[in-house]
C-alpha positions as a Markdown table, in Angstrom:
| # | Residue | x | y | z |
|---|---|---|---|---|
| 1 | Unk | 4.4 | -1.9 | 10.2 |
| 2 | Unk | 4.6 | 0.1 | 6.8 |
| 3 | Unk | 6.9 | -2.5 | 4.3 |
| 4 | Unk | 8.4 | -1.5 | 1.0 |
| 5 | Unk | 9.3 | -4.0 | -1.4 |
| 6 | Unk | 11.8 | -3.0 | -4.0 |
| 7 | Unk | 11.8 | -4.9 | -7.5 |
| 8 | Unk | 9.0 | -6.4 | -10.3 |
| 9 | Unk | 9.9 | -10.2 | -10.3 |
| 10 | Unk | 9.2 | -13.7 | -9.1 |
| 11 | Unk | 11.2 | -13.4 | -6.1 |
| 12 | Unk | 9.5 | -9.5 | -5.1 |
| 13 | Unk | 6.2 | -11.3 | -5.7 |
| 14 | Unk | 7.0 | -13.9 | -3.2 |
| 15 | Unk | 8.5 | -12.1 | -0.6 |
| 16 | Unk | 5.4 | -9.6 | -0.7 |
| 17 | Unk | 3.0 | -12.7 | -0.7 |
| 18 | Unk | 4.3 | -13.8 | 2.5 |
| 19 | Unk | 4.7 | -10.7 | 4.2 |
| 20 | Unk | 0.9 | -10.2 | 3.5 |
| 21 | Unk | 0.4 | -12.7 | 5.8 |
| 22 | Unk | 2.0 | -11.2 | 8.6 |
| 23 | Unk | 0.1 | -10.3 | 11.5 |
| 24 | Unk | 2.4 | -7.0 | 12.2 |
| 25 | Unk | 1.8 | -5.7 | 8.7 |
| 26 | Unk | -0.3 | -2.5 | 8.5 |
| 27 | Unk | 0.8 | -1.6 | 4.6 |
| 28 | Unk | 2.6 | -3.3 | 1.8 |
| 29 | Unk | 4.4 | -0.7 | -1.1 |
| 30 | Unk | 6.3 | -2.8 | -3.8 |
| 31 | Unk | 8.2 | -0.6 | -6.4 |
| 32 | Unk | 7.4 | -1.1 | -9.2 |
| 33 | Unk | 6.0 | -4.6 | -8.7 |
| 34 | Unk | 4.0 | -6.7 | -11.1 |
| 35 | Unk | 0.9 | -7.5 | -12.5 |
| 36 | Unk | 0.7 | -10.3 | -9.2 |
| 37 | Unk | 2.2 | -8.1 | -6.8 |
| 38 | Unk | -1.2 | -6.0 | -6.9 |
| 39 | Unk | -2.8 | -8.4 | -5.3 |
| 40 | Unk | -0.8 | -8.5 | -1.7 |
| 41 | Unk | -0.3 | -4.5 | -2.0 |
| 42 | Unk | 0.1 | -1.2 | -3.6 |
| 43 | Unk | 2.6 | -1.3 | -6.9 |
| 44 | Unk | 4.3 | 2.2 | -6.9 |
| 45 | Unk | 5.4 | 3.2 | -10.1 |
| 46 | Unk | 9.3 | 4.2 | -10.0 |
| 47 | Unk | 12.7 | 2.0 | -10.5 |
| 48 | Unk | 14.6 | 0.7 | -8.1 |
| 49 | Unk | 17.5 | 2.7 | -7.9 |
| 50 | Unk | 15.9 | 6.0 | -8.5 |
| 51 | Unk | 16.8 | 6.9 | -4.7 |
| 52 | Unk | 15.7 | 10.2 | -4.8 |
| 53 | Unk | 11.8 | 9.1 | -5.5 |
| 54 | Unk | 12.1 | 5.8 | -3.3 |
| 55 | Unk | 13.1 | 8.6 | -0.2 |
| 56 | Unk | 10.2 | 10.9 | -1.2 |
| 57 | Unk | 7.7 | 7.6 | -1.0 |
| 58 | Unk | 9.4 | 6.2 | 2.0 |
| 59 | Unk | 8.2 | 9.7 | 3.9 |
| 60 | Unk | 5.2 | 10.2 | 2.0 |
| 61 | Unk | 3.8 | 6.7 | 2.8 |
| 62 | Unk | 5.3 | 6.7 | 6.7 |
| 63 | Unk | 7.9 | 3.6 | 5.9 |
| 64 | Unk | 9.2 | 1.6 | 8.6 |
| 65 | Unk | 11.0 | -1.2 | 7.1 |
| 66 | Unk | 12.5 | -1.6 | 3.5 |
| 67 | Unk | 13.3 | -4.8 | 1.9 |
| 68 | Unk | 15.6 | -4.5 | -1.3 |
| 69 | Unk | 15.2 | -7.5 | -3.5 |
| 70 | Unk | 17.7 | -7.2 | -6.6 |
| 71 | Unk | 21.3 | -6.8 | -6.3 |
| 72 | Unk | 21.8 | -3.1 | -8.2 |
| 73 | Unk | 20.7 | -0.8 | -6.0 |
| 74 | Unk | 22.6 | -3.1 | -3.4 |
| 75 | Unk | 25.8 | -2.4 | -5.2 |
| 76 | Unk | 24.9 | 1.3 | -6.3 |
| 77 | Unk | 24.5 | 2.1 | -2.2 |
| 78 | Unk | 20.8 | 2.4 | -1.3 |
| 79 | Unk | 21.4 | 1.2 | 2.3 |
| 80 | Unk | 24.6 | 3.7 | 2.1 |
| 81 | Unk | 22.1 | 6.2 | 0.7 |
| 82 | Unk | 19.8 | 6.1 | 3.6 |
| 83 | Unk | 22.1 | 6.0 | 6.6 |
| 84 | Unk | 23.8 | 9.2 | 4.8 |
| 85 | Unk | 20.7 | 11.0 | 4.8 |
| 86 | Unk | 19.0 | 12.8 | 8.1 |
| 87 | Unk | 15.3 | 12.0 | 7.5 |
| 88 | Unk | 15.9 | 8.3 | 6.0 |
| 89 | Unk | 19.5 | 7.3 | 8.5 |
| 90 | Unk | 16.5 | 5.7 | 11.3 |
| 91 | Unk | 14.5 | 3.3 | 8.8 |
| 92 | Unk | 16.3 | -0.3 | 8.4 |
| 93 | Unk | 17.0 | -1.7 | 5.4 |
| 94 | Unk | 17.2 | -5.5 | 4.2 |
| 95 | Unk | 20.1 | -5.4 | 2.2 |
| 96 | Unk | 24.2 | -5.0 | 2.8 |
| 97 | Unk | 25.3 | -1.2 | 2.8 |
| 98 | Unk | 27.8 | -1.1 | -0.6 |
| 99 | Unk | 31.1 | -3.4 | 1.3 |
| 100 | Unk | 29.1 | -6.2 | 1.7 |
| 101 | Unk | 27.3 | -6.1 | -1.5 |
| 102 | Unk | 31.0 | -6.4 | -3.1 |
| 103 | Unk | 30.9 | -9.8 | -2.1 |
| 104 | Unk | 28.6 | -9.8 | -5.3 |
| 105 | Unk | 29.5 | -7.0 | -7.3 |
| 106 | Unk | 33.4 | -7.7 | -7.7 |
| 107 | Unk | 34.2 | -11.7 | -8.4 |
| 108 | Unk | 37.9 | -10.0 | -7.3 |
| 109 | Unk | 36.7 | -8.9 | -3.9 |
| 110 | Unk | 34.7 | -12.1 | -3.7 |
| 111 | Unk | 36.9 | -14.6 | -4.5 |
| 112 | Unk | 40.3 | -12.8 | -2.5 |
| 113 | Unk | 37.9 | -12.8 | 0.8 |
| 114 | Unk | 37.3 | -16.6 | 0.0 |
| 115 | Unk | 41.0 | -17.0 | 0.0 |
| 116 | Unk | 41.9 | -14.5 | 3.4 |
| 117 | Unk | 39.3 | -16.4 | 5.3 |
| 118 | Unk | 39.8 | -20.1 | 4.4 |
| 119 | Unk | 36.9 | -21.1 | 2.6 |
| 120 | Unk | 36.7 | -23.8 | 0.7 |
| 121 | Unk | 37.0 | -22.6 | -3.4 |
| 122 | Unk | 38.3 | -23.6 | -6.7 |
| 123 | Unk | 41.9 | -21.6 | -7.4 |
| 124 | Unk | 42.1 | -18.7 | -9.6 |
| 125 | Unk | 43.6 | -15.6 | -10.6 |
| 126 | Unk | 42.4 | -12.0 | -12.2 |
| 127 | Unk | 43.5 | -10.3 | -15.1 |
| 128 | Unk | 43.2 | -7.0 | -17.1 |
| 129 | Unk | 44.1 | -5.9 | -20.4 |
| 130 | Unk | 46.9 | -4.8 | -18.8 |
| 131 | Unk | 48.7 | -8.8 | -18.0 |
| 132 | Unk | 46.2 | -10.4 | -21.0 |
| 133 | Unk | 49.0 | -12.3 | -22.2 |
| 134 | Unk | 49.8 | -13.7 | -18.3 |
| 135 | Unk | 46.0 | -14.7 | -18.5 |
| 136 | Unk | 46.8 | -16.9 | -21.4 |
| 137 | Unk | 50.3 | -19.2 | -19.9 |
| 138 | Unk | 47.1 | -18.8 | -16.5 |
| 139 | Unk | 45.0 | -21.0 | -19.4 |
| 140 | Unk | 47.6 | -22.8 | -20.6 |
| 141 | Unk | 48.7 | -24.0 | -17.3 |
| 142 | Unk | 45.0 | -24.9 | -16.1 |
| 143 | Unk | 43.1 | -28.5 | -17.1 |
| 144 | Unk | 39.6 | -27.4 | -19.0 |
| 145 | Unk | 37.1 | -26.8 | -18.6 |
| 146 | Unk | 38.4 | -23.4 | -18.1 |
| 147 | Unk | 35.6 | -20.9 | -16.3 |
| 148 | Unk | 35.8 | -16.9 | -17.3 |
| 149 | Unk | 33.6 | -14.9 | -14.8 |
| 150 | Unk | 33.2 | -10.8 | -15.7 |
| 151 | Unk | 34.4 | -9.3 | -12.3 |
| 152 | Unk | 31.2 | -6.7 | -12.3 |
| 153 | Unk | 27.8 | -7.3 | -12.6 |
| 154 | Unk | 26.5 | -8.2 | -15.9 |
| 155 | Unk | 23.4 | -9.1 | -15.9 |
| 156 | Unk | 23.4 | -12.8 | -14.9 |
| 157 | Unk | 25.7 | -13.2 | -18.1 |
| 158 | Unk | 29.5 | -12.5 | -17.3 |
| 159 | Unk | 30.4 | -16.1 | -16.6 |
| 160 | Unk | 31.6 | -18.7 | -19.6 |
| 161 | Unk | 32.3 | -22.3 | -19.5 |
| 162 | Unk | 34.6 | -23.4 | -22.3 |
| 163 | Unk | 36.1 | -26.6 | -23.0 |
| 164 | Unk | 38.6 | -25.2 | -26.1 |
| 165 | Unk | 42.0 | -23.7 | -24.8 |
| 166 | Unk | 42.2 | -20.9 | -28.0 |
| 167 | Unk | 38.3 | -20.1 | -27.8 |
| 168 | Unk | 39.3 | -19.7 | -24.0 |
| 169 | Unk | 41.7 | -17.1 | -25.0 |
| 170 | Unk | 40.0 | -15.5 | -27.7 |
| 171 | Unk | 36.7 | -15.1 | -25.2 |
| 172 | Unk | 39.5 | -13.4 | -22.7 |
| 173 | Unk | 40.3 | -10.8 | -25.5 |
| 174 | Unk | 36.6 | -10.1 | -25.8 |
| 175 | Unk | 36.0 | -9.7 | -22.5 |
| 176 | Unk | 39.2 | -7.9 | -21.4 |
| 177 | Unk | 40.2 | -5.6 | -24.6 |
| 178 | Unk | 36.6 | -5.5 | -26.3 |
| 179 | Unk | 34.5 | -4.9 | -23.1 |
| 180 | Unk | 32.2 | -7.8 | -24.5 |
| 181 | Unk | 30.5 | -6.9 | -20.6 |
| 182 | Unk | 31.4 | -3.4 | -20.6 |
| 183 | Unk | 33.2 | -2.4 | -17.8 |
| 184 | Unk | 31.9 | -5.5 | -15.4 |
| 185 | Unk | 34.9 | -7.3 | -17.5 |
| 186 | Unk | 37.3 | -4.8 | -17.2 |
| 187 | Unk | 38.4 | -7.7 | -14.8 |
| 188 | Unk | 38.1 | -10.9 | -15.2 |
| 189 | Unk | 38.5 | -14.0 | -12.8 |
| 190 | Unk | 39.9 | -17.6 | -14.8 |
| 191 | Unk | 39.0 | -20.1 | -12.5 |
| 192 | Unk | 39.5 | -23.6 | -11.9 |
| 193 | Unk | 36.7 | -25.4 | -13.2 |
| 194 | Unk | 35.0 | -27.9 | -10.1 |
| 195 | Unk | 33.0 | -31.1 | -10.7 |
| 196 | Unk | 30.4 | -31.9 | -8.5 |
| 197 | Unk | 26.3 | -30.8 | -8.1 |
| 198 | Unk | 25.5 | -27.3 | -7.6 |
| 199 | Unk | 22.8 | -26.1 | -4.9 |
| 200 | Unk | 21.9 | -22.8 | -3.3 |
| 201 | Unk | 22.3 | -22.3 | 0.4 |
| 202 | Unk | 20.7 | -19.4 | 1.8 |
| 203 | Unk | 21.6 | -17.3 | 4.9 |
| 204 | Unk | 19.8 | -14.4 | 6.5 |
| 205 | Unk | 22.0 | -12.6 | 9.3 |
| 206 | Unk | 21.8 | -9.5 | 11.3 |
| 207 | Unk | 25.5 | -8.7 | 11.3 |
| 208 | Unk | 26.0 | -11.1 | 14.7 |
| 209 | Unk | 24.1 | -13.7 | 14.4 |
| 210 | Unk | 22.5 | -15.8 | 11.6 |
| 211 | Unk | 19.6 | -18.2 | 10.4 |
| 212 | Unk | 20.1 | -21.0 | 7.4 |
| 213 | Unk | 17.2 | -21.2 | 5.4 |
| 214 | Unk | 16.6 | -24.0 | 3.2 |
| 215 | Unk | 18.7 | -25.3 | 0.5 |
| 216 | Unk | 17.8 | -25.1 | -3.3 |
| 217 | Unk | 19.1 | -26.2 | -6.9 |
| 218 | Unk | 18.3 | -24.5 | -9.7 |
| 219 | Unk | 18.2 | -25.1 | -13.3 |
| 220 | Unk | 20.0 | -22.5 | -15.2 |
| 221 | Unk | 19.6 | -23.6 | -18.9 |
| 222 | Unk | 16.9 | -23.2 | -21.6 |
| 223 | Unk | 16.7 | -26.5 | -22.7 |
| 224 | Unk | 15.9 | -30.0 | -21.5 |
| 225 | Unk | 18.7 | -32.2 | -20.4 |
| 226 | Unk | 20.5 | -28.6 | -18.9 |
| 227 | Unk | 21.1 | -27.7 | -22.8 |
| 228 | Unk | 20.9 | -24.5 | -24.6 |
| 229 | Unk | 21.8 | -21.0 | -23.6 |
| 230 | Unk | 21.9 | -19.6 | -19.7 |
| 231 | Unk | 19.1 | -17.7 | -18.7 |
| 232 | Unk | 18.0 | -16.0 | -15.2 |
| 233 | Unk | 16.9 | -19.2 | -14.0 |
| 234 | Unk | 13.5 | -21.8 | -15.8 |
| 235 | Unk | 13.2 | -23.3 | -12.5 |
| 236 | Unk | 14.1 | -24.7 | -8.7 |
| 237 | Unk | 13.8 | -27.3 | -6.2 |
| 238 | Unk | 13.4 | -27.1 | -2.3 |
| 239 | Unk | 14.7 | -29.1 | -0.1 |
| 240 | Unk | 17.6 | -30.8 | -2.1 |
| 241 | Unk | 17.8 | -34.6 | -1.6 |
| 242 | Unk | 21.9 | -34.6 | -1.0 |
| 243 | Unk | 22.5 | -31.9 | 1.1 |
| 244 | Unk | 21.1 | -33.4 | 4.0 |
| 245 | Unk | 21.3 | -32.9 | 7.2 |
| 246 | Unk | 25.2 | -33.6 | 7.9 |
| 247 | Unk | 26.1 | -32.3 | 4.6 |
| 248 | Unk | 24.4 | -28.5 | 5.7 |
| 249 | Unk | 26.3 | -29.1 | 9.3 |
| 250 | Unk | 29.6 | -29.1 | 7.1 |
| 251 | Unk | 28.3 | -26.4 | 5.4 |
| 252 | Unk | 27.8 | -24.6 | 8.6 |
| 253 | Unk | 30.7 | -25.1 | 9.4 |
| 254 | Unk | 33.2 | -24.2 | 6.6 |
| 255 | Unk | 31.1 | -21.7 | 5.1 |
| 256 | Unk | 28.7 | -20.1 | 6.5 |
| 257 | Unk | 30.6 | -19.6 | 10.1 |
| 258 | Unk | 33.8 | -18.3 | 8.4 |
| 259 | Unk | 31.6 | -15.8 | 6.1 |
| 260 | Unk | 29.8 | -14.3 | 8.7 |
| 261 | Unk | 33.3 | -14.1 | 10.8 |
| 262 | Unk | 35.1 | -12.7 | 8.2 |
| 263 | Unk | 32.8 | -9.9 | 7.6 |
| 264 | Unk | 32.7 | -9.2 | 11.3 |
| 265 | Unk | 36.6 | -9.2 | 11.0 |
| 266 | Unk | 36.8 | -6.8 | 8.0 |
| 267 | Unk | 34.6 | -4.3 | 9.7 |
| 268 | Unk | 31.5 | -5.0 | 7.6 |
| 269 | Unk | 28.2 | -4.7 | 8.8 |
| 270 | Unk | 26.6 | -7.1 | 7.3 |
| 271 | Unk | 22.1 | -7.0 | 7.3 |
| 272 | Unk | 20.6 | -9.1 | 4.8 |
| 273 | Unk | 20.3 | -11.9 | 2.9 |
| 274 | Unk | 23.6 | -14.2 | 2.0 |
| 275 | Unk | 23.0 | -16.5 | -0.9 |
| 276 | Unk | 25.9 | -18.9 | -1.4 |
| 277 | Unk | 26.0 | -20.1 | -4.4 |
| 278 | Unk | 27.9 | -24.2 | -4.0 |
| 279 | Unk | 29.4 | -27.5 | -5.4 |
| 280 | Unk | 29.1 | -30.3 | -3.5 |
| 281 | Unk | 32.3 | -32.2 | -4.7 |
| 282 | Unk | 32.0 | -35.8 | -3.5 |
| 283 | Unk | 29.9 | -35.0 | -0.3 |
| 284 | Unk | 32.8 | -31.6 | 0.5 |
| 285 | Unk | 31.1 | -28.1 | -0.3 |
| 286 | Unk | 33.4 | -25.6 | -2.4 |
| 287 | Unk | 32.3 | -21.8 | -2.9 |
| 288 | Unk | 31.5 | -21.1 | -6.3 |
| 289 | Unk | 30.2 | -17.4 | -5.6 |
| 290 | Unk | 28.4 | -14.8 | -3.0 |
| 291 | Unk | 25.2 | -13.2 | -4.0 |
| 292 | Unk | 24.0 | -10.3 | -1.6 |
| 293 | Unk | 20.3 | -10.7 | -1.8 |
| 294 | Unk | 18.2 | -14.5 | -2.3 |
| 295 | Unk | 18.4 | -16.0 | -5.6 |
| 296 | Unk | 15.5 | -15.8 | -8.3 |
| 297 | Unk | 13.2 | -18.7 | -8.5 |
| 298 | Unk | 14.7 | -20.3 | -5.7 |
| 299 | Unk | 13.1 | -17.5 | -3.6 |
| 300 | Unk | 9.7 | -19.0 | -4.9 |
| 301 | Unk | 10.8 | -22.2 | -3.4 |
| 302 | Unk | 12.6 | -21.4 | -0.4 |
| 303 | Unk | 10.2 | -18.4 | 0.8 |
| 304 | Unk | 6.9 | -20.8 | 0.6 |
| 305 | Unk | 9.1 | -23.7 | 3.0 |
| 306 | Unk | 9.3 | -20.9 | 5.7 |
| 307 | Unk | 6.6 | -21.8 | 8.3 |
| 308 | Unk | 7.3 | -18.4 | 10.7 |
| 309 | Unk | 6.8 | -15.2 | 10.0 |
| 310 | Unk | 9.3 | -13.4 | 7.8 |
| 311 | Unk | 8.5 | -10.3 | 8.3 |
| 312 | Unk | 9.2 | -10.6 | 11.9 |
| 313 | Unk | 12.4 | -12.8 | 11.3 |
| 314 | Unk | 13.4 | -9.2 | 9.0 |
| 315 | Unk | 12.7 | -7.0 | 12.3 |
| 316 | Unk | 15.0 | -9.4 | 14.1 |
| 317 | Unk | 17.5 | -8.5 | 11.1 |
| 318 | Unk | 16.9 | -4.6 | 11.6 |
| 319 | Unk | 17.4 | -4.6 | 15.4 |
| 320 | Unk | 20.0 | -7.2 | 16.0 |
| 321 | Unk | 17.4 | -10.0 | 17.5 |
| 322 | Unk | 17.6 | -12.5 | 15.0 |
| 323 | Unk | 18.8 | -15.1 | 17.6 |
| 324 | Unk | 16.0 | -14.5 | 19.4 |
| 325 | Unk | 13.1 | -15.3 | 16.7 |
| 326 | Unk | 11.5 | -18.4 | 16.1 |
| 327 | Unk | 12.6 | -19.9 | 12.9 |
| 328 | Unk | 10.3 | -23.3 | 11.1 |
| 329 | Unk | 10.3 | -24.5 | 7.7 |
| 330 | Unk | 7.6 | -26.7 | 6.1 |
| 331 | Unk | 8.1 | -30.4 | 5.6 |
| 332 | Unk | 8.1 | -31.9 | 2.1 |
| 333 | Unk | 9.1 | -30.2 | -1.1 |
| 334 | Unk | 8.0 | -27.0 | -2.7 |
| 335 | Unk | 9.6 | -27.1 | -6.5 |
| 336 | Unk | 8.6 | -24.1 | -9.1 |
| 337 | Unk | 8.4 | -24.4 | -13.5 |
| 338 | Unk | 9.6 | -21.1 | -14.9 |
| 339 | Unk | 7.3 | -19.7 | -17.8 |
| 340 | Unk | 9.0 | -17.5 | -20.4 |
| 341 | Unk | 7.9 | -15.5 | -23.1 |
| 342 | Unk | 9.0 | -17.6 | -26.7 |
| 343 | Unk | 12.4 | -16.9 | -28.0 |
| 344 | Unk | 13.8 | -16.1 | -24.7 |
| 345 | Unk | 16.7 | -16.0 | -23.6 |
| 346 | Unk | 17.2 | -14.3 | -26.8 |
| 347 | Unk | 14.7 | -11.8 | -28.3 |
| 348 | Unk | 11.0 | -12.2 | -27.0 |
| 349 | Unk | 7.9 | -10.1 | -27.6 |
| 350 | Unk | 6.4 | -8.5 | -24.5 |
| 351 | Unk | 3.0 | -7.7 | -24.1 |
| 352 | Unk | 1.3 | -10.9 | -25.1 |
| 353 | Unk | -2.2 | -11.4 | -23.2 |
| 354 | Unk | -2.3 | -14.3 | -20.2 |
| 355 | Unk | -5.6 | -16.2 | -20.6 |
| 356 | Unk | -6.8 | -18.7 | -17.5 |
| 357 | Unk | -5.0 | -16.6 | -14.3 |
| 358 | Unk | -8.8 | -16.7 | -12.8 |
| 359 | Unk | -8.8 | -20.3 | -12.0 |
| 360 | Unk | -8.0 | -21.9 | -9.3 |
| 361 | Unk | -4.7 | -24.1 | -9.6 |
| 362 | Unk | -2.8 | -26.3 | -6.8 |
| 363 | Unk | 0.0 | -24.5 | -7.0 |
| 364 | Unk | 1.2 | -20.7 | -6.1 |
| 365 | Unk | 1.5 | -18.3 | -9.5 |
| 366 | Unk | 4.5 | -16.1 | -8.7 |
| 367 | Unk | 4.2 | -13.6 | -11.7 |
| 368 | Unk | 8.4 | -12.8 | -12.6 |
| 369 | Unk | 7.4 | -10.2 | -15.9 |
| 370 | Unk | 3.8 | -9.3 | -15.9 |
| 371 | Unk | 2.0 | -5.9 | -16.0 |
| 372 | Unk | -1.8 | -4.8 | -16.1 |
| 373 | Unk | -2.7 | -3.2 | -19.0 |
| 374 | Unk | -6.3 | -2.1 | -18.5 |
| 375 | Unk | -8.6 | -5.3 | -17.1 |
| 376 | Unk | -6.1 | -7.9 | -19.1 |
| 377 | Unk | -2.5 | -9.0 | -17.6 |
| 378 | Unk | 0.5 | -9.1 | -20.4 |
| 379 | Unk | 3.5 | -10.7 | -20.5 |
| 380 | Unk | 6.4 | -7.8 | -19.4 |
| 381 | Unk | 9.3 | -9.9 | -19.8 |
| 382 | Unk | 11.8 | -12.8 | -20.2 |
| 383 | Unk | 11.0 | -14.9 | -17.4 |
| 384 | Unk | 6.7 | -14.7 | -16.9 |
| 385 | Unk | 5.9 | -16.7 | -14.4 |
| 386 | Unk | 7.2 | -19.2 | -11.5 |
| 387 | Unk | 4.9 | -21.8 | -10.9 |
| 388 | Unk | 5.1 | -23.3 | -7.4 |
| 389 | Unk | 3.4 | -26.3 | -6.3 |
| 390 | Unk | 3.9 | -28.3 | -2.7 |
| 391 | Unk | 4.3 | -32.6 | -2.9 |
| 392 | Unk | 5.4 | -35.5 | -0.7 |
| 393 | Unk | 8.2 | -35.9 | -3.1 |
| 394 | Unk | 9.8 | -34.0 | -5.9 |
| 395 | Unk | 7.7 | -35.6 | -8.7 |
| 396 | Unk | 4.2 | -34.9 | -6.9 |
| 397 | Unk | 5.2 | -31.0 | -6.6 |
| 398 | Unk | 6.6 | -30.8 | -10.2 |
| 399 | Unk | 3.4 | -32.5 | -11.5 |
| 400 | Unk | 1.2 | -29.8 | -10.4 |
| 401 | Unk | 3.6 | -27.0 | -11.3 |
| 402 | Unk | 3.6 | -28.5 | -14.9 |
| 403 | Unk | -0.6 | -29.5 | -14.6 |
| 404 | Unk | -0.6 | -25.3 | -13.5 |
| 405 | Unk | 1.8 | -24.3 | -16.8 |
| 406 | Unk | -0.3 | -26.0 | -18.7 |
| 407 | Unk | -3.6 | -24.6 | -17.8 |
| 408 | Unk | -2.1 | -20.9 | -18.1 |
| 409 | Unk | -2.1 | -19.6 | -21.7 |
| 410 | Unk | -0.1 | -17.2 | -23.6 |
| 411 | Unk | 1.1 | -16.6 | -27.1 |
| 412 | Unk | 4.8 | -18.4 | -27.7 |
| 413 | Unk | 5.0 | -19.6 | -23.5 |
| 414 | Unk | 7.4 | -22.4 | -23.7 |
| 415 | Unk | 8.7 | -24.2 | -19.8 |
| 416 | Unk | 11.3 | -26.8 | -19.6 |
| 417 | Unk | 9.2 | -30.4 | -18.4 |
| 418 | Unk | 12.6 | -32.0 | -16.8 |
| 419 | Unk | 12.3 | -29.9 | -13.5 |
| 420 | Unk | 13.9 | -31.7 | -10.7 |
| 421 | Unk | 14.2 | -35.1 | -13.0 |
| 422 | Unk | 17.8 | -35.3 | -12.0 |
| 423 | Unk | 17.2 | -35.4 | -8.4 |
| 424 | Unk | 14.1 | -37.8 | -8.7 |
């Protein structure tokens, strides 16, 4: 088989360095790729939702499978896209057509399917500009923390936690009559606030039936001790010592049956990936929120736990068969240190030079923002690198991860040291 890959970070890099391994692959594309995703195929030059030049490469190169990895061209139609089009409509793609990938890019549409099909979720309510002052007796009637979440996609940004009722409604105001998101907040959902732990589960389905992969947490803040500003993610841990075995049967139950159900029952045909983003409040699992494609690190976790063959478990996705492929994960943990480029999340530099990628570590370097430039590799982003390593327990796994980070050298690289300490 012919595989395209679309997206340039950690999680594209994964998924094409196990799909390498796949006896049924003849060619890997990933578009664009990074600096790492060289190494397990051909990087095509061209962004992910330029459909026009993903079609022409898909004939050019004799495509037979296409695996969409971010969420945006999910939401802008790129499965739509092909099934509308004569000479792509035959080629399967990894990804929900544009209803599904609502359950990601409206927190509206997420949160009112939540509701329609009895899932287990913290109570809220969505506002405009047009009812801002409902949203404020909405705050004023709720216990803080109170939770803001931009109703479109914003970049991994549009949700605030805020403990202060009046810098509750004053962030409201921004978001709703100053378009502090542009138009992702030209809705936005106040929700009630749930206290628990957070982890990841992941689902892949063909539209009938489904597969859990495994669980993962991951740690959203720049600073030690969960402090500082949110970024895309500095690192992850696979599996996740709580959700054991009877707590991912409740999940199976409550969650992921009545998801897949109630996208049967809406009339959405649903191929992909369903991440499901959790809190586990006192041993009961509560939706938090739906993305439409796997999470980013917890891909570099998850993906290097599954024993089969993905890209065979994605052909059972394309034709229906899932339920008929063999599905094993790895024992032990896999946990990965994100790298970032100094002053991120903020402003960073790109282009520094990455000394020391030619050694050999014990541990898998997932490049996230990475390019070639000429025989060197340079940094190409926020987020550089996810180092994953493989341990008994979670503190031989994050050892090597960190031992890896610190052998790998760039100007201003800064990773957080306290990966998976709370679990430990």
């Amino acid at each position: 088989m012919n595989v395209l890959i679309l997206g340039s970070g950690g999680r594209e890099h994964a998924f094409a360095w196990k799909i390498a391994q796949s006896k049924a692959l003849q060619n890997l594309y990933i578009a664009p790729g990074n600096a790492g995703t060289a190494h397990c195929g051909t990087n095509v030059n061209l962004a992910v939702t330029d459909f026009e030049g993903i079609k022409n490469l898909v004939w050019e190169k004799d495509i037979d499978l296409v695996l969409v990895g971010p969420e945006d061209p999910l939401v802008k139609g790129i499965h739509d896209f092909f099934l509308n089009d004569d000479v792509l409509k035959d080629i399967p793609v990894i990804g929900p057509k544009k209803d599904g990938a609502q359950l990601e890019g409206s927190k509206d549409f997420s949160k009112q399917f939540m509701i329609k099909h009895g899932l287990p979720t913290a109570r809220y309510a969505t506002f405009t500009k047009d009812n801002l002052n409902e949203g404020f007796v909405f705050l004023e009637n709720m216990p803080s923390p109170y939770v803001l979440k931009a109703d479109g996609l914003a970049a991994g940004k549009g949700v605030l936690i805020i403990n202060d009722l009046q810098e509750a409604k004053e962030e409201l105001k921004k978001m709703l009559v100053d378009a502090k998101f542009g138009a992702a907040s030209a809705r936005v959902v106040i929700e009630e606030f749930l206290k628990g732990i957070e982890l990841s589960v992941f689902v892949l389905t063909d539209g009938k039936s489904y597969k859990i992969l495994p669980a993962a947490k991951d740690y959203k803040r720049i600073g030690e001790g969960d402090t500082g500003l949110n970024t895309g993610g500095m690192g992850a841990v696979s599996p996740v010592p709580f959700a054991d075995e009877a707590f991912i049967k409740k999940v199976e139950e409550k969650v992921v049956k009545p998801t897949i159900a109630g996208l049967n029952k809406e009339g959405i045909d649903y191929r992909g990936f369903i991440f499901i983003g959790l809190m586990n409040c006192d041993g009961e699992p509560s939706v938090i929120e739906y993305n439409c494609r796997m999470g980013d690190p917890e891909t570099e976790v998850v993906i290097p736990r599954i024993k089969s063959d993905l890209l065979d478990l994605l052909h059972g996705v394309a034709t229906q068969t899932l339920h008929t492929k063999e599905y094993e994960t790895r024992d032990g943990y896999a946990t990965t240190v994100v790298m970032v480029s100094g002053g991120y999340p903020g402003e960073f530099v790109k282009g520094k030079v990455v000394d020391n990628l030619e050694q050999k570590f014990d541990s898998l370097v997932f490049h996230s923002g990475t390019k070639q430039a000429e025989a060197k590799v340079v940094t190409n982003g926020g987020r550089v690198f996810a180092i994953t390593s493989y341990g008994v327990s979670i503190e031989e796994a994050v050892a090597k991860s960190l031992h890896t980070a610190n052998r790998i050298q760039f100007e201003g690289k800064y990773y957080r040291k306290d990966i998976g300490k709370d679990l430990m």
